[in-house]
C-alpha positions in Angstrom: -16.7 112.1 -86.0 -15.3 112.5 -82.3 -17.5 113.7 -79.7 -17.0 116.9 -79.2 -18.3 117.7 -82.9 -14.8 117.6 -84.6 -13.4 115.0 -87.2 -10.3 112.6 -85.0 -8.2 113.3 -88.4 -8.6 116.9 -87.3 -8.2 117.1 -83.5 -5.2 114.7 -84.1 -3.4 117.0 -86.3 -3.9 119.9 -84.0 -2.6 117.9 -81.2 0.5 117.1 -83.1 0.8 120.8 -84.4 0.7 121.6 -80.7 3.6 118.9 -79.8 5.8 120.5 -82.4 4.9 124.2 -81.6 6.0 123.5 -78.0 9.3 121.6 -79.0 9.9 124.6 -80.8 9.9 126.7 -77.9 12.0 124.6 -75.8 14.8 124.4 -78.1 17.3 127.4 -78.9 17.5 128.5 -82.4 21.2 126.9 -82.1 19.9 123.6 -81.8 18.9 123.4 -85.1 15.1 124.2 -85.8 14.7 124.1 -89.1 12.9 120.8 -89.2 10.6 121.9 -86.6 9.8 124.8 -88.6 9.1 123.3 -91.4 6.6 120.9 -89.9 4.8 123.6 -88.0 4.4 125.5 -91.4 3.1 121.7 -93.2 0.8 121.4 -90.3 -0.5 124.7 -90.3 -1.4 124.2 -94.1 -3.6 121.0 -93.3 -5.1 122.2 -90.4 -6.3 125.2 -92.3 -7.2 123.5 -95.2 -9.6 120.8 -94.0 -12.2 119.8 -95.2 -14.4 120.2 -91.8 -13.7 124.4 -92.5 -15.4 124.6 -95.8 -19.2 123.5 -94.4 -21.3 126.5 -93.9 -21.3 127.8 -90.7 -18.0 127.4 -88.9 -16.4 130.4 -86.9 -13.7 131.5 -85.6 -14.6 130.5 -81.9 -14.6 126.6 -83.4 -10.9 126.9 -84.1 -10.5 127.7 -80.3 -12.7 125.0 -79.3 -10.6 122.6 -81.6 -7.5 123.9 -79.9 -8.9 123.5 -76.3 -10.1 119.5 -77.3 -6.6 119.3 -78.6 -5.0 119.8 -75.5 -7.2 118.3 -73.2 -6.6 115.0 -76.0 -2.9 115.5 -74.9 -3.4 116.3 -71.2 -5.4 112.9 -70.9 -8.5 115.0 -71.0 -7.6 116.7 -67.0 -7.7 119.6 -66.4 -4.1 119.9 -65.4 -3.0 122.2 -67.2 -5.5 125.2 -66.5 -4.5 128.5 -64.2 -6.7 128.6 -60.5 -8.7 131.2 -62.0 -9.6 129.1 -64.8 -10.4 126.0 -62.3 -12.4 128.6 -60.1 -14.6 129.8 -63.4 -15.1 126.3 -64.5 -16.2 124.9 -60.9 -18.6 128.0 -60.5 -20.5 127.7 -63.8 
């Protein structure tokens, strides 16, 4: 178990559902999506069925954790990609 409380298995595949969800929004529906799509949907599947969701206990607010520890996984763990405001809340607490 990582960390930050989550399974690697499962912060990996939210990272990678993250990768394809933005490769999806760069490319136009012409380009040929369909691939893309169909991953998402695969990923979306696993992520919602694993195992780490069925102990007693787990929220809502963990899947938004999970996302957040995905993205800083991808970021390099920075904080890069936050707004000012964000920065500004973080710094002051």
């Amino acid at each position: 178990m990582a960390r930050n409380g989550f399974p690697d298995d499962l912060v990996q595949m939210q990272s990678d559902w993250l990768r394809t969800y933005e490769e999806l929004a760069r490319r136009s529906p012409a380009a040929g999506t369909t691939a893309l799509r169909r991953r998402l949907i695969l990923l979306s599947c696993r992520l919602a069925g694993h195992r780490f969701w069925t102990e007693a206990g787990r929220s809502p607010a963990a899947r938004v954790k999970l996302r957040h520890h995905a993205r800083a996984r991808q970021n390099g763990g920075g904080m890069s990609e936050i707004t000012e405001m964000q920065r500004r809340i973080l710094i002051r607490d």
